[in-house]
C-alpha positions in Angstrom: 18.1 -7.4 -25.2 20.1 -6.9 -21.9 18.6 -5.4 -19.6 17.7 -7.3 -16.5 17.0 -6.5 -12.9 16.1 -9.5 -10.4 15.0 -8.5 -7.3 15.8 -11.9 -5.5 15.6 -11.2 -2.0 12.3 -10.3 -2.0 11.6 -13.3 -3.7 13.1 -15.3 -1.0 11.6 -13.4 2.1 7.9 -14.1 0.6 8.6 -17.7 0.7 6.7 -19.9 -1.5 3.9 -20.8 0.3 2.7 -16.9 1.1 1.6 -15.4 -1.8 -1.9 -17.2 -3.5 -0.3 -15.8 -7.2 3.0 -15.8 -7.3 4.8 -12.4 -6.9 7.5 -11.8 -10.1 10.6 -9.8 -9.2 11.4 -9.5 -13.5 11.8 -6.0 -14.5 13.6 -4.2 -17.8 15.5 -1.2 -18.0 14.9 0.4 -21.3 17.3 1.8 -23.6 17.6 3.8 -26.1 16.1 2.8 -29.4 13.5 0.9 -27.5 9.2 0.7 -27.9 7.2 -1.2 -25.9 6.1 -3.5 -28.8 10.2 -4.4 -28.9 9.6 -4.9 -25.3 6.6 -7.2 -25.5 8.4 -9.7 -27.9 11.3 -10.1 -25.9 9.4 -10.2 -22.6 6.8 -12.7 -24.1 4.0 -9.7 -22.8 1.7 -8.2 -24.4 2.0 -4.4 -25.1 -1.2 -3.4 -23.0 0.0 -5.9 -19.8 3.0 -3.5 -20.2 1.1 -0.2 -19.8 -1.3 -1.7 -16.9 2.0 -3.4 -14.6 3.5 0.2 -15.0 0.6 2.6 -15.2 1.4 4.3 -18.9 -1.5 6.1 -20.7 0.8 6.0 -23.8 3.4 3.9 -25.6 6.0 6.8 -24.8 8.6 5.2 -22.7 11.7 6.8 -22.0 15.7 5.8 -21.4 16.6 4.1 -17.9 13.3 3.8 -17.4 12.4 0.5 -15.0 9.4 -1.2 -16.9 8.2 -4.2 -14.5 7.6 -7.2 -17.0 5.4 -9.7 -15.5 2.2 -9.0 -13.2 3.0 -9.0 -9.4 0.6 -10.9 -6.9 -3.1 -10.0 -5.8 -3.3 -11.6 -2.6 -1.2 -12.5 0.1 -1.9 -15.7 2.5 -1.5 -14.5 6.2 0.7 -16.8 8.3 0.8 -17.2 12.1 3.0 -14.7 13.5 2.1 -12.3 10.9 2.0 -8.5 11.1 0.5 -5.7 8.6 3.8 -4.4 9.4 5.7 -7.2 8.1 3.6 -8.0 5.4 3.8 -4.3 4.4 7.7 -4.5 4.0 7.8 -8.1 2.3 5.2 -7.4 -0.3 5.5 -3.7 -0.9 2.2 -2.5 0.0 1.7 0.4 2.8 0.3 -0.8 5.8 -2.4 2.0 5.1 -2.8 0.8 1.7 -3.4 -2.9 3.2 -6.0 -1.4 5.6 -7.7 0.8 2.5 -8.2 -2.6 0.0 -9.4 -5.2 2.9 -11.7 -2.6 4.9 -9.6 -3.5 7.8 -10.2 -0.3 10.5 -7.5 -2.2 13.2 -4.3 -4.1 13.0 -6.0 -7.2 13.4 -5.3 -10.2 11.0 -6.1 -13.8 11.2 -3.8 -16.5 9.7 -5.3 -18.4 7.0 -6.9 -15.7 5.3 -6.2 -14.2 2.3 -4.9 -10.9 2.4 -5.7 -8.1 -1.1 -3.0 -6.5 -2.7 -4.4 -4.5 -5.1 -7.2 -2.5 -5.0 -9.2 -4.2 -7.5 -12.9 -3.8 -6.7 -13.5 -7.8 -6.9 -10.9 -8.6 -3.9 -11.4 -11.1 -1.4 -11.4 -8.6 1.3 -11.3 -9.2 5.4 -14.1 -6.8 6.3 -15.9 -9.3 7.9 -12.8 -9.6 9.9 -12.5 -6.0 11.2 -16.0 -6.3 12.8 -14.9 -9.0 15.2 -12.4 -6.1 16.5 -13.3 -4.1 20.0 -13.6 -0.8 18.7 -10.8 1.2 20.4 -11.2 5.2 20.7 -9.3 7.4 18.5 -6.7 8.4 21.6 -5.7 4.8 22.5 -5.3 3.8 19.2 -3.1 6.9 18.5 -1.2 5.6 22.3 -0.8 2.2 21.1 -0.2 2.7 17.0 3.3 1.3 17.2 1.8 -1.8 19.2 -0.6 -3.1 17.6 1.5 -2.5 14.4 3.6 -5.5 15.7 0.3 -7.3 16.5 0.6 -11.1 15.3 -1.8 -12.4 13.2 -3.7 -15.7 15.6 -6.1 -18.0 14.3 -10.0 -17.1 15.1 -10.9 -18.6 18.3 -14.3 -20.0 19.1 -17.1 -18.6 22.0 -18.2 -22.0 22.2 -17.4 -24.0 26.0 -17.9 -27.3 24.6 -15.3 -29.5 24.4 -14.3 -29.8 20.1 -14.8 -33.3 18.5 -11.4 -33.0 16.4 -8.2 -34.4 17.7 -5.8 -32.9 20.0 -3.5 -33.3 23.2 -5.7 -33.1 26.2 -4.1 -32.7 29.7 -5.6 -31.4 32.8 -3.8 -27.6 34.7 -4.5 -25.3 37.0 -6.1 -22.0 35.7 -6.0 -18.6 37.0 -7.0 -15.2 35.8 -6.0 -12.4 34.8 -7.0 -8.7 33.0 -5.7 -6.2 30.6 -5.2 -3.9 33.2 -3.4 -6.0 35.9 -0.5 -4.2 37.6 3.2 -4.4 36.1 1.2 -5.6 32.9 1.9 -3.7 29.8 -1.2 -4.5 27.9 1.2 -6.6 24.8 1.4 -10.2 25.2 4.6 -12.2 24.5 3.1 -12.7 21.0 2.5 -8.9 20.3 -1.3 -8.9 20.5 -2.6 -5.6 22.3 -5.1 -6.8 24.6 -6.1 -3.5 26.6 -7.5 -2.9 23.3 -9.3 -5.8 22.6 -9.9 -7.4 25.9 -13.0 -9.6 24.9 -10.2 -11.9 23.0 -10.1 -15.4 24.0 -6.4 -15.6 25.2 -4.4 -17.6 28.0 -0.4 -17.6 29.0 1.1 -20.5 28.8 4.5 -22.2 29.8 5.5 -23.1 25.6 7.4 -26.1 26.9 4.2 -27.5 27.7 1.7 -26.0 25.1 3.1 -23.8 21.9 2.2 -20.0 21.7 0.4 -19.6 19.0 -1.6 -22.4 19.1 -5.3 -22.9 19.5 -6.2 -23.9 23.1 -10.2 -25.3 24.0 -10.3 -24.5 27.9 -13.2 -25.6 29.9 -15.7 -23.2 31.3 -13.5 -20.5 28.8 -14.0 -21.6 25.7 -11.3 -22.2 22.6 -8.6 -19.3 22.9 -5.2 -18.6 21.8 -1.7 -19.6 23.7 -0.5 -16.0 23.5 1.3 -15.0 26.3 3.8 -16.2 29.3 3.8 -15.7 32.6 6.8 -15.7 35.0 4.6 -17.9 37.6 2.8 -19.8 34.4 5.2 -23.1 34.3 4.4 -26.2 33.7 0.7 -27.4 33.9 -0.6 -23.7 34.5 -2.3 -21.4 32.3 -3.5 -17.9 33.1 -7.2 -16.5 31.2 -7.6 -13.3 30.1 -11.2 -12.0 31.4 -12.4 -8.0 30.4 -12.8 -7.3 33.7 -11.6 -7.1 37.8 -14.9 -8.8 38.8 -14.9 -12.0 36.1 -10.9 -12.6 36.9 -11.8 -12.8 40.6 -14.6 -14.5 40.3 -13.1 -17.4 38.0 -10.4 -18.0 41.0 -8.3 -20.6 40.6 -9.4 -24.0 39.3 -8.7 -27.2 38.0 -9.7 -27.6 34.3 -9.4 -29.8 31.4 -7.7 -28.4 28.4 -7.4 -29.6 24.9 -4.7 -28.5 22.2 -6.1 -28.4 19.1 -3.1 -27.1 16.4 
């Protein structure tokens, strides 16, 4: 048989390292003359893989109709830098539909888990995830939807002010701090993370000549946080904390801290 299709540049844009199962761009246009037990052979399938992949109830297939041929992937592993937006387009999936099969209520998402793609009932699902969200009213979510769409996915920080026992860069900086609401701020950090919507996150501004955003930060007195943000005053050995509120932010000041770069 001849008929074809390879969708290879969504093949490419996954990557190989993204999807747990790998994704298969094979599908068959079917002709005239056709059945799905034909098919099957030729596509090394069996007839009722067929009817799942493309949601028949009956062997009837028609002409020019596109018959996907292999099973697509369940789960996808989030990388840092990650959005539901951008995962949405690579793999297919709505970003609703994303929200709907992990119990996700936010745009949140943490690199290293493994995203559902399907809505099988035995998913690994990240519903455990969407609890660690602030829960933000119906208005600002509706102010900030395109936002927080664009929110990166960060690696979990820890509550914990001891210093970690696993290896990293340490170096000592000047911290200061600063709030969601500060003024000329917009509320989105350089890294897309909305953080007048969640402003109990653990997140500092960095100069990323000196420590990478994105990376997973253990500040003293703060706790383990992520490099998400710049600052036009934060260069070199400076790092600015984001604290919930006025009173914490002036009452942390300025001091002299030991850090330690864990990733």
């Amino acid at each position: 048989m001849k008929k074809y299709l390879i969708a290879l540049a969504g093949v490419f844009a996954l990557g190989t390292a993204a999807l747990s199962t790998q994704a298969s761009a094979a599908s068959y246009k079917v002709e005239k003359g056709d059945t799905l037990w034909g098919i099957s052979q030729d596509e090394k399938v069996s007839v009722e893989d067929l009817k799942e992949m493309n949601n028949l109830s009956s062997n009837v297939i028609v002409p020019s109709q596109q018959l996907e041929t292999s099973p697509k992937a369940k789960t996808y592993k989030i990388k840092k830098g990650d959005t539901l937006f951008k995962i949405a387009n690579e793999t297919g999936v709505s970003v609703g539909d994303l929200k709907s099969f992990n119990n996700l209520s936010g745009d949140l998402i943490y690199a290293g888990e493994n995203l559902a793609l399907t809505g099988d009932p035995n998913r690994h699902n990240l519903a455990s995830v969407s609890t660690k969200q602030t829960q933000t009213p119906a208005n600002t979510q509706l102010a900030n939807k395109q936002a927080t769409n664009k929110q990166a996915a960060y690696t979990k920080p820890s509550t914990s002010q001891s210093a970690p026992q696993s290896s990293g860069k340490t170096l000592t900086v000047t911290a200061t701090a600063y709030t969601p609401n500060c003024a000329g701020c917009s509320g989105i950090t350089a890294t897309g993370i909305n953080v007048k919507a969640n402003p109990n996150m653990k997140v500092i501004a960095v100069d990323p000549s000196i420590i990478p955003l994105g990376s997973k930060v253990w500040v003293e007195g703060y706790g383990t946080a992520i490099a998400g943000d710049t600052g036009g005053a934060i260069k070199g050995h400076k790092i600015d904390l984001l604290m919930p509120s006025n009173g914490q932010a002036n009452s942390w000041g300025v001091r002299t801290v030991t850090i330690k770069i864990l990733n």
